[in-house]
MIDOSE-1310 file (N, C-alpha, C; in nm, 2 decimals, decimal comma, always signed):
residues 269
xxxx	+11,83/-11,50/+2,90/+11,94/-11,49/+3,01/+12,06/-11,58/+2,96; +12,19/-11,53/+2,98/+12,30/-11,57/+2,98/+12,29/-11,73/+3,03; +12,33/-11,84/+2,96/+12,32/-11,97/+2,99/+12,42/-11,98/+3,13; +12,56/-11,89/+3,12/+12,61/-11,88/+3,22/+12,57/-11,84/+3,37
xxxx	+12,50/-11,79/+3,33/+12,42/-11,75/+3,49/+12,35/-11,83/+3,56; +12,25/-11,90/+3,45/+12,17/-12,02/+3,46/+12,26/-12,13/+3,58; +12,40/-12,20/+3,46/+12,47/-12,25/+3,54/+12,53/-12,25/+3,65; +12,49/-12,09/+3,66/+12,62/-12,06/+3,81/+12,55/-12,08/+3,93
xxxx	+12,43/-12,05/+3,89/+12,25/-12,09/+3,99/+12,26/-12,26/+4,04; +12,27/-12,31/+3,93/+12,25/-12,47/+3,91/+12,42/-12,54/+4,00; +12,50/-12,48/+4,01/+12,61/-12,55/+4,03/+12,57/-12,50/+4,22; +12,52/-12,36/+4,28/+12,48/-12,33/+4,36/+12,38/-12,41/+4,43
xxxx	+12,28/-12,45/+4,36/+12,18/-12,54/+4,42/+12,25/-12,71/+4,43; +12,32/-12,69/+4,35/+12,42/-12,87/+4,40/+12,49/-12,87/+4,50; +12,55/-12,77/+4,55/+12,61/-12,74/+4,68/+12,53/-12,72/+4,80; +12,39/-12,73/+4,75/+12,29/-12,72/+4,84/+12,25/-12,84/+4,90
xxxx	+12,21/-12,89/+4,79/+12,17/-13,05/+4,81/+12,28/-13,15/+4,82; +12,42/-13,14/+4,81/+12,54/-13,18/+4,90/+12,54/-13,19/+5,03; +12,51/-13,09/+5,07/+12,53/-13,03/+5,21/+12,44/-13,14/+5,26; +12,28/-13,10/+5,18/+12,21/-13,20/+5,32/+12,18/-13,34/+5,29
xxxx	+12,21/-13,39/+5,17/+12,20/-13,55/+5,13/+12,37/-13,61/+5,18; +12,43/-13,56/+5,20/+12,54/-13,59/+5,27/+12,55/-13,64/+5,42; +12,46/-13,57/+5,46/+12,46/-13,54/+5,64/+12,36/-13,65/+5,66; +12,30/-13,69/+5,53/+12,16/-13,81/+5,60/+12,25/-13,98/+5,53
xxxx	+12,34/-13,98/+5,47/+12,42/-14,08/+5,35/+12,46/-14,16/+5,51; +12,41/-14,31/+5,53/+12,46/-14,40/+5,65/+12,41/-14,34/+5,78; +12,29/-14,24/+5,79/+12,23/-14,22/+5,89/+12,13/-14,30/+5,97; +12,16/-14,35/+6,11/+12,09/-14,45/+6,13/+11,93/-14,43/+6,14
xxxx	+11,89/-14,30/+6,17/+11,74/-14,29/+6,17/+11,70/-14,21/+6,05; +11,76/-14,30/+5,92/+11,66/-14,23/+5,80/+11,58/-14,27/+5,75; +11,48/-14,20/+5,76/+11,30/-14,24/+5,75/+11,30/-14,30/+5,55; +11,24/-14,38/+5,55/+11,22/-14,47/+5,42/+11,08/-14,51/+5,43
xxxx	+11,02/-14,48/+5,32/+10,83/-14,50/+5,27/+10,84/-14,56/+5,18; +10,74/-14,62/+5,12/+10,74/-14,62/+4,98/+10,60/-14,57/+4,91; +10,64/-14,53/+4,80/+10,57/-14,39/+4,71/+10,43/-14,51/+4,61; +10,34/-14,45/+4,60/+10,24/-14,53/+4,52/+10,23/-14,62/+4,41
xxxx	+10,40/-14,57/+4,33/+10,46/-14,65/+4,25/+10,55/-14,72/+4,26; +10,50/-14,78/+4,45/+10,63/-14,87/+4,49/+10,76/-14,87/+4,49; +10,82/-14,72/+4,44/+10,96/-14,69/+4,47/+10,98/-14,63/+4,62; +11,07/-14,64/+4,65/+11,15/-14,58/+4,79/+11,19/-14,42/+4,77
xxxx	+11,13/-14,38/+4,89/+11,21/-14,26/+4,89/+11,21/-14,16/+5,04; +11,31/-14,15/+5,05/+11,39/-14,09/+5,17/+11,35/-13,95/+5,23; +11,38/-13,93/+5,36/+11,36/-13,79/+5,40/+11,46/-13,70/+5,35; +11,58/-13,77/+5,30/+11,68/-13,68/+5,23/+11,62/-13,62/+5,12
xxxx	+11,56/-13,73/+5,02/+11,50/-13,69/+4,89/+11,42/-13,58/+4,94; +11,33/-13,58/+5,00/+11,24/-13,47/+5,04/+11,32/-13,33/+5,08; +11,36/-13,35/+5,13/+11,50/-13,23/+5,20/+11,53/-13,19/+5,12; +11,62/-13,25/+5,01/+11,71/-13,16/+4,93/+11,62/-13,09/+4,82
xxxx	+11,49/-13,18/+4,80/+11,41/-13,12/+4,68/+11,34/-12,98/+4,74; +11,27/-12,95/+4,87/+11,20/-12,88/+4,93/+11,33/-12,75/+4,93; +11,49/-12,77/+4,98/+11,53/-12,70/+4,96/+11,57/-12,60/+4,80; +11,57/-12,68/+4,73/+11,63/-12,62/+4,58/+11,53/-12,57/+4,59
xxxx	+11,37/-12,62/+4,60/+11,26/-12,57/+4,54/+11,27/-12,43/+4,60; +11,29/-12,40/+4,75/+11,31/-12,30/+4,82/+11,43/-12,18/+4,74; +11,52/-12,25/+4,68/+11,64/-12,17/+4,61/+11,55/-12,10/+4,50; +11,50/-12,16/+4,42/+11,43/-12,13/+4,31/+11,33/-12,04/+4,31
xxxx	+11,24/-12,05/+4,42/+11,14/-11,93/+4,43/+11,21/-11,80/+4,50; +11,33/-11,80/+4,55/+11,39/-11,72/+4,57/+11,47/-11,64/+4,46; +11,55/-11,69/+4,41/+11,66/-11,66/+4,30/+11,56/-11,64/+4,15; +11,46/-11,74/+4,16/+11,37/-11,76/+3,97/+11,25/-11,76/+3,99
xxxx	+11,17/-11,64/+4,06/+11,05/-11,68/+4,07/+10,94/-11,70/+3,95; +10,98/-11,66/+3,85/+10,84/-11,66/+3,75/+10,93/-11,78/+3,66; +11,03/-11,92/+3,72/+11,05/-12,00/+3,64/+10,95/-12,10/+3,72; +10,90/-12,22/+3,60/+10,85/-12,34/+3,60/+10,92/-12,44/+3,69
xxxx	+10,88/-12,50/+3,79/+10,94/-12,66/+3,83/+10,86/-12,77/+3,83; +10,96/-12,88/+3,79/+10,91/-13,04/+3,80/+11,01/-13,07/+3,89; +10,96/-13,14/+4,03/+11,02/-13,21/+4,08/+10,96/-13,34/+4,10; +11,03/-13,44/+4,12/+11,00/-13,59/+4,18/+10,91/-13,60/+4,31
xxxx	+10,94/-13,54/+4,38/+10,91/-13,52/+4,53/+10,74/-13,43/+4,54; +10,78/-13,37/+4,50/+10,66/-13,20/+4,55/+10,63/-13,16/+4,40; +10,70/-13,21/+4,37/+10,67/-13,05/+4,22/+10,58/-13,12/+4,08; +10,54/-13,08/+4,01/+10,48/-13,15/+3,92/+10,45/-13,10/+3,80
xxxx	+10,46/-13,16/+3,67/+10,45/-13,12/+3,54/+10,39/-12,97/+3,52; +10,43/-12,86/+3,47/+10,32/-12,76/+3,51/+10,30/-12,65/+3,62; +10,37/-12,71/+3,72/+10,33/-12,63/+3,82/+10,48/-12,52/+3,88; +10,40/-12,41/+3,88/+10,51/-12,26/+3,87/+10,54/-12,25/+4,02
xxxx	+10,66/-12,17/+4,04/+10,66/-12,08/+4,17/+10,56/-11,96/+4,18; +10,58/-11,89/+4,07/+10,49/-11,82/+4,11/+10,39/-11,77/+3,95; +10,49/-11,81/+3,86/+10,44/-11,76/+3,74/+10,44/-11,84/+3,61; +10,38/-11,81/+3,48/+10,41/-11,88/+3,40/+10,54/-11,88/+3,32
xxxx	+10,60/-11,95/+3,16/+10,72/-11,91/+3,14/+10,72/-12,03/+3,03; +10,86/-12,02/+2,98/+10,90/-12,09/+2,91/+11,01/-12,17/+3,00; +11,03/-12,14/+3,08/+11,17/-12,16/+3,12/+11,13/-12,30/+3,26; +11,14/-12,39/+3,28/+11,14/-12,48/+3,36/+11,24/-12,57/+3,42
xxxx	+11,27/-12,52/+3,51/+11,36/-12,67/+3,60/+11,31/-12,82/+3,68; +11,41/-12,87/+3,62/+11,36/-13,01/+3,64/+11,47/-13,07/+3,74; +11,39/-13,12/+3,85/+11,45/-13,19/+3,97/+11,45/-13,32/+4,02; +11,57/-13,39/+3,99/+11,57/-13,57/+4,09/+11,65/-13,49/+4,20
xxxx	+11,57/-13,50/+4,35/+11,68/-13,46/+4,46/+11,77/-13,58/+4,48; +11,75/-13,67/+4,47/+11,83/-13,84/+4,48/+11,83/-13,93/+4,34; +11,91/-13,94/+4,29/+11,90/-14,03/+4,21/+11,95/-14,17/+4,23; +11,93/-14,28/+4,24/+11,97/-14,37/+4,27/+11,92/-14,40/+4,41
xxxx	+11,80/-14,35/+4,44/+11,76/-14,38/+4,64/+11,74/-14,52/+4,69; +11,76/-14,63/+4,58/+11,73/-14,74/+4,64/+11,93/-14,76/+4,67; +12,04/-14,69/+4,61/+12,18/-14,74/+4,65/+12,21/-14,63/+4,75; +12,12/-14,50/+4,78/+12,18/-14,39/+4,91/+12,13/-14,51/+5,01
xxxx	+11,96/-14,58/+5,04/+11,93/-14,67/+5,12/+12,02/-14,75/+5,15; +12,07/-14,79/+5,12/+12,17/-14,92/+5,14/+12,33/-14,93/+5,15; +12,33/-14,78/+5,17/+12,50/-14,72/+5,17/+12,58/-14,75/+5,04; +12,49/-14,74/+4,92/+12,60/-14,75/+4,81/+12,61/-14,61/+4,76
xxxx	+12,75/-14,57/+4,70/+12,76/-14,46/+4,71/+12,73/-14,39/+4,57; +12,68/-14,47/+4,47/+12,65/-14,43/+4,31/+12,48/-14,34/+4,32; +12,51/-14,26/+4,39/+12,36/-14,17/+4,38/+12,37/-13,98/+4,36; +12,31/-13,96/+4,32/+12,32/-13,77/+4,24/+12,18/-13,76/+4,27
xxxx	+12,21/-13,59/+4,28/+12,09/-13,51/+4,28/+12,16/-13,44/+4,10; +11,99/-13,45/+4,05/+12,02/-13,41/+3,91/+11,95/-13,27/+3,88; +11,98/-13,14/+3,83/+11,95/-13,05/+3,80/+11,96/-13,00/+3,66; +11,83/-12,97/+3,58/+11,84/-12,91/+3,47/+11,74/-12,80/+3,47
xxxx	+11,76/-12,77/+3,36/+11,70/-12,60/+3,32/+11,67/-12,63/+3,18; +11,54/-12,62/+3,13/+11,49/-12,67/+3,02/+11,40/-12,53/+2,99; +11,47/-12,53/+2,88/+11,37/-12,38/+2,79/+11,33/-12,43/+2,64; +11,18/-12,36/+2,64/+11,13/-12,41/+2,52/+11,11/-12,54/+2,56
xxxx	+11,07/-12,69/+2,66/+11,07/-12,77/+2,65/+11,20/-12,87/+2,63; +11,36/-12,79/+2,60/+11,49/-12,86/+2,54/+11,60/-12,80/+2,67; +11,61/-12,93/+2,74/+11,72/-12,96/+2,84/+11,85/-12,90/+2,83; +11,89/-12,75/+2,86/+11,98/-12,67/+2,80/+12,12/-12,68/+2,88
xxxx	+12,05/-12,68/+2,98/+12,16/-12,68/+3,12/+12,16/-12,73/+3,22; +12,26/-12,81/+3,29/+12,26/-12,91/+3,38/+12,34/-12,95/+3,48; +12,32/-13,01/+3,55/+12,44/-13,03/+3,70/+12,39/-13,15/+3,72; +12,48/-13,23/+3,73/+12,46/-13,34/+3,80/+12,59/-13,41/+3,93
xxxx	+12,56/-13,41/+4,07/+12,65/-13,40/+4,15/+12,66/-13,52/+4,26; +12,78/-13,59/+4,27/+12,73/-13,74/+4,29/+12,85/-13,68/+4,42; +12,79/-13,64/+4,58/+12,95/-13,57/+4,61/+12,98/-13,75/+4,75; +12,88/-13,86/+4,74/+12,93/-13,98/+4,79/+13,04/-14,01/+4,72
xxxx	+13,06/-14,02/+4,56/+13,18/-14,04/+4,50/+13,29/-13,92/+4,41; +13,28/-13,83/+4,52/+13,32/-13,70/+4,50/+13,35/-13,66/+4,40; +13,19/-13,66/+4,31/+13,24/-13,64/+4,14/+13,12/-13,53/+4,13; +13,17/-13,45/+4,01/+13,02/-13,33/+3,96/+13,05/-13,37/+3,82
xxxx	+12,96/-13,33/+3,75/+12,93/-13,27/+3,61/+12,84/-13,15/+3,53; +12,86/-13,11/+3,43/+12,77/-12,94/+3,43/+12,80/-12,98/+3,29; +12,71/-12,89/+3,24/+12,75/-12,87/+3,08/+12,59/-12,75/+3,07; +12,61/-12,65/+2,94/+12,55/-12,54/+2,89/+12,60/-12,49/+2,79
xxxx	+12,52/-12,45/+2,74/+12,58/-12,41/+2,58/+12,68/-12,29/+2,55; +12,77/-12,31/+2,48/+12,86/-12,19/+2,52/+13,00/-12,20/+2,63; +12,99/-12,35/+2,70/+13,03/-12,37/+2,83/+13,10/-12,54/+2,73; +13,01/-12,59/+2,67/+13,10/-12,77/+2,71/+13,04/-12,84/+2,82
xxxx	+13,08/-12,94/+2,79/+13,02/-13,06/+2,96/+13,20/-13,06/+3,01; +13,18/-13,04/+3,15/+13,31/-13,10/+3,22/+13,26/-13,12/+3,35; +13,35/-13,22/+3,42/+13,35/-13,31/+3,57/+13,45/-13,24/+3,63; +13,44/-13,24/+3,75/+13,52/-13,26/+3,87/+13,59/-13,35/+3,93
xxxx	+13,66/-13,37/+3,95/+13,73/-13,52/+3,99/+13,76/-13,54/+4,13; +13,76/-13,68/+4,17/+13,78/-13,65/+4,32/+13,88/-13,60/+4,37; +14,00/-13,55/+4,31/+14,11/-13,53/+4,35/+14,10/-13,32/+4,36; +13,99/-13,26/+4,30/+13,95/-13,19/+4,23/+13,98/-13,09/+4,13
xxxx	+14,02/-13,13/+4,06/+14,07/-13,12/+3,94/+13,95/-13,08/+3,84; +13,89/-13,00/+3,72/+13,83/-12,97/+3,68/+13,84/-12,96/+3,51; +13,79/-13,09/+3,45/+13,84/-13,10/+3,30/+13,70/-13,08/+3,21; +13,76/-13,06/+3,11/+13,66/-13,06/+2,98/+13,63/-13,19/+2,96
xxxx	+13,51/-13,28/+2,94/+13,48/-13,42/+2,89/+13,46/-13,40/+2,72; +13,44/-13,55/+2,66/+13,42/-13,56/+2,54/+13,37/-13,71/+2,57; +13,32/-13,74/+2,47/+13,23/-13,92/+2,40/+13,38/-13,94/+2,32; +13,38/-14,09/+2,36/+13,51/-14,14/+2,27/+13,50/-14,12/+2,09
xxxx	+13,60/-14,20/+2,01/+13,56/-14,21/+1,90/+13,52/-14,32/+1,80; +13,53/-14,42/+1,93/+13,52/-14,55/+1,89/+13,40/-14,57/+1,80; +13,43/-14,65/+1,65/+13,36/-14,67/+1,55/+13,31/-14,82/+1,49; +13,29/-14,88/+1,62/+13,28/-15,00/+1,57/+13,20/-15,11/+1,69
xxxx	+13,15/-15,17/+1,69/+13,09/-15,25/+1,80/+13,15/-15,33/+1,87; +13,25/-15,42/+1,77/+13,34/-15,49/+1,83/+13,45/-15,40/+1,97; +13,46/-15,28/+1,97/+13,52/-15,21/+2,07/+13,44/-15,14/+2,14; +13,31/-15,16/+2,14/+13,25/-15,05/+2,23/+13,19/-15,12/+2,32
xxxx	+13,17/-15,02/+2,44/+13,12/-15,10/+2,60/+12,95/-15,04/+2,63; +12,89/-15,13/+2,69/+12,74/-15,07/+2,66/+12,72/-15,13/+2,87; +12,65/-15,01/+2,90/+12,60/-14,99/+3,01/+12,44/-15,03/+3,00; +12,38/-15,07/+3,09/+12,24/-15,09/+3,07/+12,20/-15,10/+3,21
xxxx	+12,06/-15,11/+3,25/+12,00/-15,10/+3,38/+11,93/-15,26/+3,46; +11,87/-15,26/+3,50/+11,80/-15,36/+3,56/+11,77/-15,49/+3,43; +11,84/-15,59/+3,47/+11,76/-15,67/+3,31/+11,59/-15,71/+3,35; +11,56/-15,73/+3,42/+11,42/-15,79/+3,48/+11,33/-15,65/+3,38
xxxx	+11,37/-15,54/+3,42/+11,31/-15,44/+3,30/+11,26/-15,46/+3,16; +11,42/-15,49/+3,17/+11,45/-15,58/+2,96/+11,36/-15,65/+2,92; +11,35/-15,75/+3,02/+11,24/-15,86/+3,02/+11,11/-15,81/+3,03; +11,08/-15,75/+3,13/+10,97/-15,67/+3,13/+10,88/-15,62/+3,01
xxxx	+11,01/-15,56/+2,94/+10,95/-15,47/+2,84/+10,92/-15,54/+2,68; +10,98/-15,65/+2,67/+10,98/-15,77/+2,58/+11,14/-15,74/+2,50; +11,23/-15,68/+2,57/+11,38/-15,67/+2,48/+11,49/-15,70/+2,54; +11,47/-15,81/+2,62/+11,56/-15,89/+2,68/+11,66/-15,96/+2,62
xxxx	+11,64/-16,04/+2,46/+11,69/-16,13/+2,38/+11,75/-16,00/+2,32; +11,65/-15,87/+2,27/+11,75/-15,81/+2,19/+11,85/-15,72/+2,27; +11,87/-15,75/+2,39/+12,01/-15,68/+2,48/+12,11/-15,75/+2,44; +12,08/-15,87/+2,49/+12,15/-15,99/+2,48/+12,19/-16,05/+2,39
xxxx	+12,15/-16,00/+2,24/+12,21/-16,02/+2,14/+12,31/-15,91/+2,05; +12,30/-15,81/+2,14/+12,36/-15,66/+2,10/+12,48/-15,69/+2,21; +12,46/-15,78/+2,30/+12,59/-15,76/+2,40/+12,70/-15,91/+2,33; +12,66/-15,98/+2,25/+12,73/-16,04/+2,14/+12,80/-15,99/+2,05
xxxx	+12,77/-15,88/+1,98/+12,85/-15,79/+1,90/+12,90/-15,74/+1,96; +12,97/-15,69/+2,08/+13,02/-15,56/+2,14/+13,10/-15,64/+2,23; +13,24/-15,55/+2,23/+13,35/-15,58/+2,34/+13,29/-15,62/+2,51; +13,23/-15,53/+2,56/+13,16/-15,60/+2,72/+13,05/-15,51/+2,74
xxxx	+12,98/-15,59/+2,88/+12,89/-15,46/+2,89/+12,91/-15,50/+3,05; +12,86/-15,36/+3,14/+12,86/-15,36/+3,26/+12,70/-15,30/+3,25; +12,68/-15,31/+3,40/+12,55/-15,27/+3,44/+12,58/-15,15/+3,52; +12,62/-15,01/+3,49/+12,67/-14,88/+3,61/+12,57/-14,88/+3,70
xxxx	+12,41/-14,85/+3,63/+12,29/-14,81/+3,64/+12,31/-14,64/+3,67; +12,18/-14,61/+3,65/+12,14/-14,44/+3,68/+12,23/-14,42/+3,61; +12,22/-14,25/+3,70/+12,33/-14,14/+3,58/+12,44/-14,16/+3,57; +12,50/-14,29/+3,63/+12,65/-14,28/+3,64/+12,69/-14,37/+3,48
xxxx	+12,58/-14,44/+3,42/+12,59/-14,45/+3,31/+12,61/-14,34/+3,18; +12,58/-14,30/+3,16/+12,51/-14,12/+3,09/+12,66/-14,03/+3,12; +12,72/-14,03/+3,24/+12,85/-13,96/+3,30/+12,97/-14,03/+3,22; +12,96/-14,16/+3,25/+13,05/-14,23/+3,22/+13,10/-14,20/+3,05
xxxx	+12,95/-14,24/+2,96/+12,95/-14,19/+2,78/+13,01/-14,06/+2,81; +12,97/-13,95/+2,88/+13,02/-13,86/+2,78/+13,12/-13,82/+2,85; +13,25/-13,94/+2,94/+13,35/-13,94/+2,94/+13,42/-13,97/+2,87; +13,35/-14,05/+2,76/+13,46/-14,13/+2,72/+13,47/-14,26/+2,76
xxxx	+13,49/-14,30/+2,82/+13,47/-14,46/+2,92/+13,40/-14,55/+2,87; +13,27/-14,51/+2,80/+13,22/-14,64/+2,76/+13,08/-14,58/+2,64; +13,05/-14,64/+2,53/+13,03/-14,61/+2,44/+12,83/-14,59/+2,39; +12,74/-14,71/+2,43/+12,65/-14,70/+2,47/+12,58/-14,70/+2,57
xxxx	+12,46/-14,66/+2,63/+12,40/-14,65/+2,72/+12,26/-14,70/+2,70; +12,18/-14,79/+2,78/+12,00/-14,79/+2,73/+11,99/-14,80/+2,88; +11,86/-14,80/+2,89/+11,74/-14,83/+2,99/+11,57/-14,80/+2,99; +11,54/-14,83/+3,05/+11,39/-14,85/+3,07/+11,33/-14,77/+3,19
xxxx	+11,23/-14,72/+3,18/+11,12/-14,72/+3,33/+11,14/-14,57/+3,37; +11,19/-14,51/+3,28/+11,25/-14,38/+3,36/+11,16/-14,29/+3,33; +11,16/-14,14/+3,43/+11,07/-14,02/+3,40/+11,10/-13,89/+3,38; +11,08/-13,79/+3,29/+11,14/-13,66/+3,27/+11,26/-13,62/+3,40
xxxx	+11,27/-13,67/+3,53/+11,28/-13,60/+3,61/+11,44/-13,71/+3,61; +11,45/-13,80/+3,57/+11,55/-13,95/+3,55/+11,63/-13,87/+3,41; +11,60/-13,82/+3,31/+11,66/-13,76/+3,22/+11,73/-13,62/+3,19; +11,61/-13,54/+3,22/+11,65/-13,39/+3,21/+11,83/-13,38/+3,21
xxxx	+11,88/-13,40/+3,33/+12,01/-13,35/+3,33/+12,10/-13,43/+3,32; +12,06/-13,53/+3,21/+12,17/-13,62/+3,13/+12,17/-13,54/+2,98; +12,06/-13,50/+2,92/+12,06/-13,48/+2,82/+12,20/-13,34/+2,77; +12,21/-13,23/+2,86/+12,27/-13,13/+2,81/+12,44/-13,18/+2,78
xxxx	+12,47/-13,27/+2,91/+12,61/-13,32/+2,93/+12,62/-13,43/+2,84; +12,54/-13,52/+2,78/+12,60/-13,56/+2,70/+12,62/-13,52/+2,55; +12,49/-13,44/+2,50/+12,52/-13,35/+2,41/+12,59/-13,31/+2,41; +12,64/-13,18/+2,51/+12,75/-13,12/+2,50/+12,88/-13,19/+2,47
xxxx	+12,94/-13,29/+2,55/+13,04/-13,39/+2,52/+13,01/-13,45/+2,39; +12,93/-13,43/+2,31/+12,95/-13,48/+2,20/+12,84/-13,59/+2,12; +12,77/-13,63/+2,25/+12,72/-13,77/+2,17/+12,57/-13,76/+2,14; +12,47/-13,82/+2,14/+12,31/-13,82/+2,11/+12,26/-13,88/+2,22
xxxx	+12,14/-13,85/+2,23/+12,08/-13,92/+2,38/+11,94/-13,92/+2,31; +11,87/-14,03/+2,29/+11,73/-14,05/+2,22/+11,63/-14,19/+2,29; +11,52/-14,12/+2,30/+11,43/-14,23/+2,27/+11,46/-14,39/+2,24; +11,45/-14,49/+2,32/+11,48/-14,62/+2,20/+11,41/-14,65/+2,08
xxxx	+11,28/-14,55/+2,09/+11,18/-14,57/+1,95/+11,17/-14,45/+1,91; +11,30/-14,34/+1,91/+11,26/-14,21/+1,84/+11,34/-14,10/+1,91; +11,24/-13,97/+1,86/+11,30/-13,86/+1,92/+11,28/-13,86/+2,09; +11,35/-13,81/+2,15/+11,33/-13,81/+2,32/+11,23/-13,70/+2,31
xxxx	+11,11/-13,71/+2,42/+11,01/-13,64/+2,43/+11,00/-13,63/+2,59; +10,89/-13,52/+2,64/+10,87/-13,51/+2,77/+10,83/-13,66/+2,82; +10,77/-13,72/+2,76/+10,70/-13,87/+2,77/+10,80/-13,97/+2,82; +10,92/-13,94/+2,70/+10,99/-14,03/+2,70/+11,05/-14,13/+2,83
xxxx	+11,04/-14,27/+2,80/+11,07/-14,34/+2,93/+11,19/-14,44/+2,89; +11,19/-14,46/+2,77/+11,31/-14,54/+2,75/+11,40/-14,45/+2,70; +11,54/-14,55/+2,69/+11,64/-14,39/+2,65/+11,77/-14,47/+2,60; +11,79/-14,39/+2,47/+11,98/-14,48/+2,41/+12,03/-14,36/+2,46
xxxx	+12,17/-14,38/+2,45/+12,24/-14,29/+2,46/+12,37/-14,33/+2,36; +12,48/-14,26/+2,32/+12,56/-14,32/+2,26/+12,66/-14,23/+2,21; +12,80/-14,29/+2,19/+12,88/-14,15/+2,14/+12,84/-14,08/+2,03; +12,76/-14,10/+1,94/+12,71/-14,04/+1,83/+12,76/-14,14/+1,72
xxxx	+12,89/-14,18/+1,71/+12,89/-14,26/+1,57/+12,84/-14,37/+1,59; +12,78/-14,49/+1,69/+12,73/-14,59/+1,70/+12,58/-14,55/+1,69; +12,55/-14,43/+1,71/+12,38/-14,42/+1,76/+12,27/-14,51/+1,64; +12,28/-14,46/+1,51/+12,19/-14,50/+1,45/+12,24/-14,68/+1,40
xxxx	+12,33/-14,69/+1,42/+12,36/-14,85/+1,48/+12,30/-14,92/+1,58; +12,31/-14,88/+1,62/+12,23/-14,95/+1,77/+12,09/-14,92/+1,77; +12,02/-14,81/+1,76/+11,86/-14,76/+1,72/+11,86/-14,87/+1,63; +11,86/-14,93/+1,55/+11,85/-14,98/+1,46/+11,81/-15,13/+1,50
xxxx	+11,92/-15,20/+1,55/+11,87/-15,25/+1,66/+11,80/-15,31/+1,74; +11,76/-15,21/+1,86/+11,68/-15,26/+1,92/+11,49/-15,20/+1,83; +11,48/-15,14/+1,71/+11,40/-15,09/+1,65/+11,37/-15,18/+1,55; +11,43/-15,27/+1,50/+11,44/-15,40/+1,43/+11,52/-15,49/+1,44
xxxx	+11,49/-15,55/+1,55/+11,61/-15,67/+1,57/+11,65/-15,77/+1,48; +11,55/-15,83/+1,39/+11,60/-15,93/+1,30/+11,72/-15,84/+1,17; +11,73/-15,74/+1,15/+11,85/-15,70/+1,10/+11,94/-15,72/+1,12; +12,06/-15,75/+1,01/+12,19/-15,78/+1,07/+12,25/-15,69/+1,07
x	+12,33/-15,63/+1,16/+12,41/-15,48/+1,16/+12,53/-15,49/+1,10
């Protein structure tokens, strides 16, 4: 199938899950649980995922879904396939909880196992992104305006800005010292968190990306847009796999610089 079509589907189901994560964003009776793995998640999250899922067995029925919510590794609408979409209805549900407005529903379409096509649509901070092959990654802007993206070209560490997630993670994970010695070499780092990091690279805006703790359903629809825009998106110990939970990202000319890295830290870069 035409990757275009794919996309036209995916930019459709973002207008979906707009509609109703919008209408629950600062609602005073929105139901909040927490999930077995101690994360938060909302009646919105449920909502918008139950809906796409509903789009999908309609529009794709013999395609595969993974959702966060309901759906799970494996499991079909109706049939088997190669072809599988992968669903975060909320990304960022601990900042929709608390009225911050950096949260997306993320959609990809992954054939063969490889993250082809994607939407990612953040409409609290009236931004989208898309990217498919054949197509380019481009945003929407809040003004809305509709441009082509790219990954900068900055070649050097001393100019480049590095995004990263929770440090308690870092720590966590035993690579706390080597963040914090990679944020020595480099012009600044901010902390965006979630996808708005991943958006940001393959704006242009800022040069690497890492984090920890994430799941197929946290990635899928970063991988096509920043590819497409240009840059690499990998494993911090390798190739990105369905497994994968840590993640670089990078304009491409820093990548095997920084892998390097946090993959041997007593090296001097």
């Amino acid at each position: 199938m035409d990757a275009t079509i794919d996309l036209a589907l995916a930019l459709e189901m973002a207008d979906i899950a707009d509609r109703i994560s919008l209408e629950r964003f600062y609602a005073q009776d929105l139901v909040v649980e927490t999930k077995p793995d101690s994360t938060p998640v909302t009646d919105a999250d449920r909502s918008v995922e139950a809906a796409l899922k509903a789009k999908l067995q309609a529009e794709r029925p013999n395609d595969s879904l993974i959702g966060e919510e309901y759906g799970t590794v494996g499991e079909n609408l109706h049939g088997q396939g190669s072809r599988t979409w992968i669903i975060d209805p909320i990304d960022g549900t601990a900042n929709f909880m608390r009225g911050v407005p950096v949260w997306a529903t993320l959609i990809a379409l992954a054939i063969d196992g490889k993250p082809t096509v994607s939407v990612v649509s953040a409409p609290a901070m009236g931004r989208r992104w898309w990217a498919a092959p054949g197509v380019g990654a481009h945003t929407r802007h809040i003004d809305g305006r509709e441009t082509q993206i790219s990954v900068s070209k900055i070649n050097n560490l001393e100019n480049a800005s590095l995004s990263y997630n929770n440090l308690k993670l870092w720590d966590q994970i035993g690579q706390l010292d080597q963040l914090i010695e990679l944020s020595r070499k480099i012009w600044r780092t901010r902390a965006f968190g979630d996808f708005w990091s991943y958006m940001l690279l393959a704006e242009g805006t800022l040069e690497i990306t890492a984090e920890h703790n994430l799941q197929i359903y946290d990635i899928a629809a970063l991988v096509p847009i920043v590819e497409q825009a240009g840059g690499i998106i990998s494993d911090l110990d390798g190739e990105l796999t369905t497994t994968s939970s840590s993640v670089l990202a990078t304009n491409g000319i820093l990548h095997r610089t920084v892998a390097e890295h946090f993959r041997h830290p007593n090296i001097k870069n």
